[in-house]
PDB file as gemmi writes it, atoms N, CA and C in Angstrom:
CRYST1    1.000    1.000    1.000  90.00  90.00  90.00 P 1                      
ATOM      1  N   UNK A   1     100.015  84.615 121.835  1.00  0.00           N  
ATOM      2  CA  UNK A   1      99.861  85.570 120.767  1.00  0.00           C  
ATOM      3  C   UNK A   1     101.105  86.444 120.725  1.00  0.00           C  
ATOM      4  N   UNK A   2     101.627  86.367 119.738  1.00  0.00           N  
ATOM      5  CA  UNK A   2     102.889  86.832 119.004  1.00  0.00           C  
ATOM      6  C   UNK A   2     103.081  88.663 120.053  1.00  0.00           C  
ATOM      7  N   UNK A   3     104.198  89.051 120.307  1.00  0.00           N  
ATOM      8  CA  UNK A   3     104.077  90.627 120.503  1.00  0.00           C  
ATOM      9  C   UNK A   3     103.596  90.949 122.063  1.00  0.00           C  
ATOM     10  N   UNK A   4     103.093  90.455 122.766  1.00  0.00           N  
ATOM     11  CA  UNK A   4     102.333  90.781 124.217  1.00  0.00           C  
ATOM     12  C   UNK A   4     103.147  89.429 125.388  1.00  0.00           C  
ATOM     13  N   UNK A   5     103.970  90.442 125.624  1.00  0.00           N  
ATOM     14  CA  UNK A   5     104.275  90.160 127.347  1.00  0.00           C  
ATOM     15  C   UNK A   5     103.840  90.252 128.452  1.00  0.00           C  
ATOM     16  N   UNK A   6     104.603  90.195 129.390  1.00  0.00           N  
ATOM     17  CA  UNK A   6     104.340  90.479 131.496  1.00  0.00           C  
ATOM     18  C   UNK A   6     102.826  89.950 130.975  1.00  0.00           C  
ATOM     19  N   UNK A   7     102.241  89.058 131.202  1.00  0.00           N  
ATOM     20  CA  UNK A   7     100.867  88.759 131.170  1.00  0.00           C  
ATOM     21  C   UNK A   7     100.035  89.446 130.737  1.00  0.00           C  
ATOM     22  N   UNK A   8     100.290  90.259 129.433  1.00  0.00           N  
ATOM     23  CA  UNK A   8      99.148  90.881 129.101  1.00  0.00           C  
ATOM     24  C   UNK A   8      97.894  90.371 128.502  1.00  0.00           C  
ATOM     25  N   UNK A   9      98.430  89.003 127.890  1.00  0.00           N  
ATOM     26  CA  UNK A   9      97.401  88.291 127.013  1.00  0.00           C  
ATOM     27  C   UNK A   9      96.534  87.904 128.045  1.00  0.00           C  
ATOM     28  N   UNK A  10      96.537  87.393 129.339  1.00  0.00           N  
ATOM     29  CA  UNK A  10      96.116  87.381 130.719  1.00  0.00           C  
ATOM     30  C   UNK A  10      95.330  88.563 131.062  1.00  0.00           C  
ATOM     31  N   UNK A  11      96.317  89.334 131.208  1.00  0.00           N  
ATOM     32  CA  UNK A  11      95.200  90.351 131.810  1.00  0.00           C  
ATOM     33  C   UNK A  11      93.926  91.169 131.157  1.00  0.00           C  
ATOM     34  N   UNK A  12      94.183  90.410 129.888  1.00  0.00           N  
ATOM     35  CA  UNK A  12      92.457  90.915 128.894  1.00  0.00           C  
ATOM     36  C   UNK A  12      91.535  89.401 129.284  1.00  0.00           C  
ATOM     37  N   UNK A  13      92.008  89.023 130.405  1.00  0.00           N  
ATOM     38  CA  UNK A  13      90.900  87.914 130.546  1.00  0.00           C  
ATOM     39  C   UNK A  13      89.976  87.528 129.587  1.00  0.00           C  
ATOM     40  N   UNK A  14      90.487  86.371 129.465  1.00  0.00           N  
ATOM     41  CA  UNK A  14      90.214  85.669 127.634  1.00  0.00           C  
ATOM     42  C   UNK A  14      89.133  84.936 128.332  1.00  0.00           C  
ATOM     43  N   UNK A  15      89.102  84.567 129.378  1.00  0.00           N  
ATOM     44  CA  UNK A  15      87.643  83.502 129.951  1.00  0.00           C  
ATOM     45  C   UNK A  15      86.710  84.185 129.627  1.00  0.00           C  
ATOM     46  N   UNK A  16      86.319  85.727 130.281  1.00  0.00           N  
ATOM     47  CA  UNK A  16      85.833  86.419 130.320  1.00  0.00           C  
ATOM     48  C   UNK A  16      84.956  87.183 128.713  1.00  0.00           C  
ATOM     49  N   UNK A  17      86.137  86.987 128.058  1.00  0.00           N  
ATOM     50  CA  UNK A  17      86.053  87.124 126.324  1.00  0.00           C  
ATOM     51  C   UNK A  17      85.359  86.215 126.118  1.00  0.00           C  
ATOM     52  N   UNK A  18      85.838  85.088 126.044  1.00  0.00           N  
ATOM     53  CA  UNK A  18      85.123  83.809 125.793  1.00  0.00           C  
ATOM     54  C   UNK A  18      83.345  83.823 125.914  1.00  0.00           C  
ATOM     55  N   UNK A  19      83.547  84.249 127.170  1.00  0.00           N  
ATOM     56  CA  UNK A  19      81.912  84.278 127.476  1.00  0.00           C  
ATOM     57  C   UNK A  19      80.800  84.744 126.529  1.00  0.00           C  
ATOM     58  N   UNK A  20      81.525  86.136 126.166  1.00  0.00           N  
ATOM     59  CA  UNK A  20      80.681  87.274 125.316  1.00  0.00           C  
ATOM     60  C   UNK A  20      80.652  86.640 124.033  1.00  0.00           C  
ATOM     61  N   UNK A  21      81.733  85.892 123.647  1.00  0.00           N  
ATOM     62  CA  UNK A  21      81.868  85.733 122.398  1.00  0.00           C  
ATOM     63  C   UNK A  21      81.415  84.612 121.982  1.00  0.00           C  
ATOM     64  N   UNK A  22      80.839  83.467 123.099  1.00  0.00           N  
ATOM     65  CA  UNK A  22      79.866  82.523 122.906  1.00  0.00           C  
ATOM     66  C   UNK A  22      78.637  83.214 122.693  1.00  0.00           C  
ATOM     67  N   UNK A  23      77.841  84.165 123.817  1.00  0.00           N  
ATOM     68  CA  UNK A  23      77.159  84.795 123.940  1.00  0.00           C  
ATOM     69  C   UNK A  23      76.196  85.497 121.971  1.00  0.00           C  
ATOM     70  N   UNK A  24      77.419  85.621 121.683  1.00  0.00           N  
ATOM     71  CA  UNK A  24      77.487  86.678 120.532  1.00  0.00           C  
ATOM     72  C   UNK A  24      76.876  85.708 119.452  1.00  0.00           C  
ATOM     73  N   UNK A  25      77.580  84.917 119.236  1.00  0.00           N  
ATOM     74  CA  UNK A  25      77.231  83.918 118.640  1.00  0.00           C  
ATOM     75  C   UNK A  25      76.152  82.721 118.929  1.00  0.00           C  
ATOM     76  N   UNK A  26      75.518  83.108 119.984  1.00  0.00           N  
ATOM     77  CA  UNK A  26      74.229  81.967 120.116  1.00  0.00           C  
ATOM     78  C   UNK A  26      73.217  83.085 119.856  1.00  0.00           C  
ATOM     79  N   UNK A  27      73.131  84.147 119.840  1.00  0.00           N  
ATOM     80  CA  UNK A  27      72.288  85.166 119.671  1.00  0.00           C  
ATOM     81  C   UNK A  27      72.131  85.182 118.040  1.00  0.00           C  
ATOM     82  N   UNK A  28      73.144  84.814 117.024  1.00  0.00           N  
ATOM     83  CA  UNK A  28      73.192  84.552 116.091  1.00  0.00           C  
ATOM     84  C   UNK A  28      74.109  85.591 115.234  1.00  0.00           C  
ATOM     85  N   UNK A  29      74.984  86.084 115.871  1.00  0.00           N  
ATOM     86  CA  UNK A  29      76.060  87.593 115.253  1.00  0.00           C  
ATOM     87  C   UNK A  29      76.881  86.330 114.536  1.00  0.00           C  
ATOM     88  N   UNK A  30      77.616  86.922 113.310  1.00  0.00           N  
ATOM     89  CA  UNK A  30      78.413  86.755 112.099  1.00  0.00           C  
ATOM     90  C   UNK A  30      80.010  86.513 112.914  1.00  0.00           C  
ATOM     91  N   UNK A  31      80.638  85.911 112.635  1.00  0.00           N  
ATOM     92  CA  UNK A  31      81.847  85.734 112.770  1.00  0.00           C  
ATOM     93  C   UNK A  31      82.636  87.284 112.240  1.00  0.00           C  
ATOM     94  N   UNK A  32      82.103  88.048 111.446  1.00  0.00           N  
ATOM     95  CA  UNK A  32      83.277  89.313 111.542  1.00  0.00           C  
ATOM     96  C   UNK A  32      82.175  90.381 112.318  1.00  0.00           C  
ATOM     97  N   UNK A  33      81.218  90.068 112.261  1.00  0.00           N  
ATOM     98  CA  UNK A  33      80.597  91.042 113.754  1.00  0.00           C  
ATOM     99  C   UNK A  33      81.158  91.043 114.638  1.00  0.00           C  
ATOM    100  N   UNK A  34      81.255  89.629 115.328  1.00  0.00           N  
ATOM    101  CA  UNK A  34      82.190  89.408 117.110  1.00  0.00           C  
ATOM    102  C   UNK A  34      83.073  89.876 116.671  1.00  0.00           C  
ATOM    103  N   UNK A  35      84.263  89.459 115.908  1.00  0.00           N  
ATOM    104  CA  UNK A  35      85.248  90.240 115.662  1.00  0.00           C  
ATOM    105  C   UNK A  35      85.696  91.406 115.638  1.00  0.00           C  
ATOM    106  N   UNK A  36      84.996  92.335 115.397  1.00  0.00           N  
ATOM    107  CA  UNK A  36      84.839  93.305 114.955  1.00  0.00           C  
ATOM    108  C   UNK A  36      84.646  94.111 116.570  1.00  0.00           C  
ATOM    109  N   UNK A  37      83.817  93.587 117.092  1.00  0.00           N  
ATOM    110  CA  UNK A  37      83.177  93.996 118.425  1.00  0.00           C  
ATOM    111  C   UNK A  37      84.632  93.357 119.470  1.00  0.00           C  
ATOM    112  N   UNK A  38      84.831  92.635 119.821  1.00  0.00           N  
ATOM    113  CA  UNK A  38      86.010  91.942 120.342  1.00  0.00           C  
ATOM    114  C   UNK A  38      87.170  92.576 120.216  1.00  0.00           C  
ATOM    115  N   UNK A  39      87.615  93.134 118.869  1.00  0.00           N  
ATOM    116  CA  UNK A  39      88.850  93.777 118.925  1.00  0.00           C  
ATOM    117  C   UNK A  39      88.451  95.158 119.641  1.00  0.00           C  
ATOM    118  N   UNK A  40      87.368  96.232 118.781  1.00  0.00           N  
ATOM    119  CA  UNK A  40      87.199  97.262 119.740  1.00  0.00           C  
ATOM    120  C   UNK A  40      87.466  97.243 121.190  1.00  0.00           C  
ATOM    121  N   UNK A  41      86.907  96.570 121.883  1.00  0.00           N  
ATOM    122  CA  UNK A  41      87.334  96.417 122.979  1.00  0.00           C  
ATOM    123  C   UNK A  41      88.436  95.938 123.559  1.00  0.00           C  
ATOM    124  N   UNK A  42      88.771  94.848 123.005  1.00  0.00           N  
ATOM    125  CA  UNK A  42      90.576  94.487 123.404  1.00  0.00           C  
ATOM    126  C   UNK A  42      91.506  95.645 123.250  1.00  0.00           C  
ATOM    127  N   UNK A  43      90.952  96.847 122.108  1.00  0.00           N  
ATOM    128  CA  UNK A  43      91.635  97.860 121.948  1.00  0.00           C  
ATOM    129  C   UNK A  43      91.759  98.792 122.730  1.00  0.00           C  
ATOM    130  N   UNK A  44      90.588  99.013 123.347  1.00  0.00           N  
ATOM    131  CA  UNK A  44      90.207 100.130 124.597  1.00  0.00           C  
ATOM    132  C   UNK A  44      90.516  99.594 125.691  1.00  0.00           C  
ATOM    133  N   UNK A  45      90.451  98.469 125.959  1.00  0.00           N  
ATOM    134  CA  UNK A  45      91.010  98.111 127.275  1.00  0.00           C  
ATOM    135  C   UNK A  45      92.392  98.172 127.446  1.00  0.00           C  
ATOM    136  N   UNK A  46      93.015  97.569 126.161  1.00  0.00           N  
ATOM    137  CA  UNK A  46      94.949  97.284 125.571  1.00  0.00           C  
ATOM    138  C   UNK A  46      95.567  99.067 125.774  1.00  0.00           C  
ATOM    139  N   UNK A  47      95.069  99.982 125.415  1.00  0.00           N  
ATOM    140  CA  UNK A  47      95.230 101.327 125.157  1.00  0.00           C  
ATOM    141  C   UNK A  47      95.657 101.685 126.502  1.00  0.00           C  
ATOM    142  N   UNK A  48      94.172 101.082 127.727  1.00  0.00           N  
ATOM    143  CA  UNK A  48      94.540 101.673 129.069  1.00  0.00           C  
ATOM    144  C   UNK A  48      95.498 101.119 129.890  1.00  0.00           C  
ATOM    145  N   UNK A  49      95.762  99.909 129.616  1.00  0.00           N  
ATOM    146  CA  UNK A  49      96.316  98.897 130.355  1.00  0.00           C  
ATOM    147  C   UNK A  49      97.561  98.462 130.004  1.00  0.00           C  
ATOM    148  N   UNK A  50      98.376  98.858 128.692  1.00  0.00           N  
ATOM    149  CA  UNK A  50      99.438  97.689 128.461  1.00  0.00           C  
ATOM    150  C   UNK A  50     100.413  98.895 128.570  1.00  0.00           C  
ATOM    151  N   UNK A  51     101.814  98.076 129.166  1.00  0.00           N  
ATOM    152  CA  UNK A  51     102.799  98.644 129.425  1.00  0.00           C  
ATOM    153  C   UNK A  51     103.852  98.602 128.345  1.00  0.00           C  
ATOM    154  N   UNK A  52     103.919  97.513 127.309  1.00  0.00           N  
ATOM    155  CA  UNK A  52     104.418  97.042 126.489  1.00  0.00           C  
ATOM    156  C   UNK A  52     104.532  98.213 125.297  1.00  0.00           C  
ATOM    157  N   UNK A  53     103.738  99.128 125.313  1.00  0.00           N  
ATOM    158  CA  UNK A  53     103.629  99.947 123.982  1.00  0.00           C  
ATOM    159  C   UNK A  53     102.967  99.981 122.762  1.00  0.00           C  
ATOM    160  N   UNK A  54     102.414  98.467 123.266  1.00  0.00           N  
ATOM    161  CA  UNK A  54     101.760  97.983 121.671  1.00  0.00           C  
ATOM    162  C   UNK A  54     100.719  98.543 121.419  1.00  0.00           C  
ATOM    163  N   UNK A  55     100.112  99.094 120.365  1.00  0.00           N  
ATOM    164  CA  UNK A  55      99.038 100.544 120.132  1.00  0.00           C  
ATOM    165  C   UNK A  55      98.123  99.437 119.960  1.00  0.00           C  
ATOM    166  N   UNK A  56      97.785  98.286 119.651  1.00  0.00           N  
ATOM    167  CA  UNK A  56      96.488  97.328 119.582  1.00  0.00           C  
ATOM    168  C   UNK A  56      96.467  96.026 119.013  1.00  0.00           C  
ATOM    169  N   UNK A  57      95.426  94.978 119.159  1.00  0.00           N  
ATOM    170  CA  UNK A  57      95.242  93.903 118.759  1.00  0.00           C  
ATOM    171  C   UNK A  57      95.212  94.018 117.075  1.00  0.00           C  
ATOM    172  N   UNK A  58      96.480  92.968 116.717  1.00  0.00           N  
ATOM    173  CA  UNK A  58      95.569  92.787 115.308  1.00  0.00           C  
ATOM    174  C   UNK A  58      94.932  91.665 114.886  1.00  0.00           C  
ATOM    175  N   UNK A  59      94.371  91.955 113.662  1.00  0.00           N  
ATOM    176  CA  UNK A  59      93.447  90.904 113.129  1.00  0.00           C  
ATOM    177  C   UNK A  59      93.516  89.706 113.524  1.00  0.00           C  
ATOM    178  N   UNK A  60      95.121  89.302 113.309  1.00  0.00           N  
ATOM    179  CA  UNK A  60      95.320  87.957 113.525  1.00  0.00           C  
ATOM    180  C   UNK A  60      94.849  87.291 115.140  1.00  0.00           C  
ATOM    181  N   UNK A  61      95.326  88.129 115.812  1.00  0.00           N  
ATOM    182  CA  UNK A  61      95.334  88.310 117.122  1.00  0.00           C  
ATOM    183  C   UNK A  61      93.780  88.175 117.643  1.00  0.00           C  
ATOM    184  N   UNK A  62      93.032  88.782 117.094  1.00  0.00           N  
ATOM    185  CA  UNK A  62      92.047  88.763 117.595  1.00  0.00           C  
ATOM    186  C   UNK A  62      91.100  87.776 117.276  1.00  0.00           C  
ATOM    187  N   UNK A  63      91.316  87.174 115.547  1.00  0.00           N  
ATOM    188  CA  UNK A  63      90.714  85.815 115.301  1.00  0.00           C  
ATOM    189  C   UNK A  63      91.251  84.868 116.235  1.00  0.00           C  
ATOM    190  N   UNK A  64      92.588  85.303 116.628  1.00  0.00           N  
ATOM    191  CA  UNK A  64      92.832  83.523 117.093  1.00  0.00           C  
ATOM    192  C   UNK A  64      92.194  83.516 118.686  1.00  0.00           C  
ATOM    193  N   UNK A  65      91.599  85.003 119.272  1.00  0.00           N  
ATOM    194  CA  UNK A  65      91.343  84.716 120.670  1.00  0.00           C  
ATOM    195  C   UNK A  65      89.808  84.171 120.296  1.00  0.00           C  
ATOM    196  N   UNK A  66      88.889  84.466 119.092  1.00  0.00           N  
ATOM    197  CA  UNK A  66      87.485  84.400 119.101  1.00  0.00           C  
ATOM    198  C   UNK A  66      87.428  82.905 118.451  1.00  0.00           C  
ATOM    199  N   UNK A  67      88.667  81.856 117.560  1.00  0.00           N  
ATOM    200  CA  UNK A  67      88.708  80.764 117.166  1.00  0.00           C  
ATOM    201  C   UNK A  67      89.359  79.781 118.781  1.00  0.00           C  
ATOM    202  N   UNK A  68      89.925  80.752 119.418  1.00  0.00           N  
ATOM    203  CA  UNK A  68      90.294  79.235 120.656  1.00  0.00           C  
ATOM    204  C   UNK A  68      88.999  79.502 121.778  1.00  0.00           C  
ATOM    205  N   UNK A  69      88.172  80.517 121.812  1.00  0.00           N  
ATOM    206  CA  UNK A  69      87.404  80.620 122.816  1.00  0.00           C  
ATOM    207  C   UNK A  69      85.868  80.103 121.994  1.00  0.00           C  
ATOM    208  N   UNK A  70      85.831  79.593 120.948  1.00  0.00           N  
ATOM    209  CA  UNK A  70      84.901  78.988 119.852  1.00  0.00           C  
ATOM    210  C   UNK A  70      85.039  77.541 120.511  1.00  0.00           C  
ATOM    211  N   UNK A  71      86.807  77.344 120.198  1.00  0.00           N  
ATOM    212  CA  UNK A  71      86.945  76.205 120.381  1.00  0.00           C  
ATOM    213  C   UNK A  71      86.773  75.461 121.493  1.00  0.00           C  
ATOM    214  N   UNK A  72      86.674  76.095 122.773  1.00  0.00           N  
ATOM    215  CA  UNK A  72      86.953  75.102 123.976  1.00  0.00           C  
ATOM    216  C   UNK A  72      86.246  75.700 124.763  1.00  0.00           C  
ATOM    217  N   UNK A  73      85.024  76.697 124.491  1.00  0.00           N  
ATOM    218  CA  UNK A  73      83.873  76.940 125.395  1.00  0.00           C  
ATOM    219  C   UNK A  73      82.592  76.875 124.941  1.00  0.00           C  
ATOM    220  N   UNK A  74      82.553  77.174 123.630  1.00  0.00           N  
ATOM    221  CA  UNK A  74      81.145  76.714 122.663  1.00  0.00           C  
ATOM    222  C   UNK A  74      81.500  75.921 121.195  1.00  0.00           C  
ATOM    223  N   UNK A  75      81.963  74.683 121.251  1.00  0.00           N  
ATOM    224  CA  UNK A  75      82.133  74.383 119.846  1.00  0.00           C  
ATOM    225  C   UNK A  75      81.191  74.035 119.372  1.00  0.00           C  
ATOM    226  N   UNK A  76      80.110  74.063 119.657  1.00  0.00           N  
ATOM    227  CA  UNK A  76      78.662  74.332 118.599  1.00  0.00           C  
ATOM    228  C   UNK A  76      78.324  74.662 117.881  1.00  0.00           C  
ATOM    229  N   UNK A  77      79.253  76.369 118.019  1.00  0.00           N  
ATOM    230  CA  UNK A  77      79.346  77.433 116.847  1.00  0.00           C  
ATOM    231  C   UNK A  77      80.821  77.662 116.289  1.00  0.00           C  
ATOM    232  N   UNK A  78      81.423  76.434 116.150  1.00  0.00           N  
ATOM    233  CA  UNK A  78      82.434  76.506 115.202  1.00  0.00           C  
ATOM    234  C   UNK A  78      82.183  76.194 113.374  1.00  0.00           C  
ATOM    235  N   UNK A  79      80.866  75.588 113.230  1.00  0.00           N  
ATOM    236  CA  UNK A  79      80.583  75.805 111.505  1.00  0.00           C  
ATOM    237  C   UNK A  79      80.819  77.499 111.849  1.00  0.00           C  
ATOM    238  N   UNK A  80      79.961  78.275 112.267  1.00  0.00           N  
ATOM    239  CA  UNK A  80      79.714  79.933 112.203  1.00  0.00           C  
ATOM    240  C   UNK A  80      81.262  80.884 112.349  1.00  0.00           C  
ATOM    241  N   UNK A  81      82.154  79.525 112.143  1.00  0.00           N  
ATOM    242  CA  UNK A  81      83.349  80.822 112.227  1.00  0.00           C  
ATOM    243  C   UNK A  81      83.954  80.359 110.295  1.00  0.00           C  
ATOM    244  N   UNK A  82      82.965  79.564 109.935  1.00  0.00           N  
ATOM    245  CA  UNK A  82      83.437  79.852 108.031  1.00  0.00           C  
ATOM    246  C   UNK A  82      82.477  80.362 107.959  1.00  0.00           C  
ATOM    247  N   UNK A  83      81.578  81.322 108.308  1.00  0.00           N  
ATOM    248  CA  UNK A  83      80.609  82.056 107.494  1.00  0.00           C  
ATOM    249  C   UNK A  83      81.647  83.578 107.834  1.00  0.00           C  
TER     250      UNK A  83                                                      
END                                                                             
């Protein structure tokens, strides 16, 4: 993801993301719900943690962590990322 160095994209542990964001979606939440919920937090965590300067995840950024963690930990609920 474009902008994030020294392992930062790492150190928001995307496995970990992944989890919730399967989670989110077998419970039956909307593709801009998780989203929505996912960045908040990538934001609050990014805020405390990054050395880089970067003030937060954007959009793009944050679809593509909730479309590759769709993709290669629950693709079950990949129709639910065109709704």
């Amino acid at each position: 993801m474009a902008g994030y160095g020294n392992g930062e994209l790492l150190a928001v542990q995307p496995e970990t993301w992944a989890g919730t964001i399967c989670e989110m979606f077998e419970i039956g939440a909307t593709n801009a719900s998780v989203a929505l919920y996912v960045k908040s937090g990538l934001n609050k965590e990014h805020r405390a943690s990054a050395p880089s300067g970067v003030n937060g995840w954007s959009d793009f950024d944050t679809g593509s962590l909730v479309y590759f963690s769709v993709q290669y930990y629950c693709p079950e609920y990949l129709p639910a990322l065109e709704s």
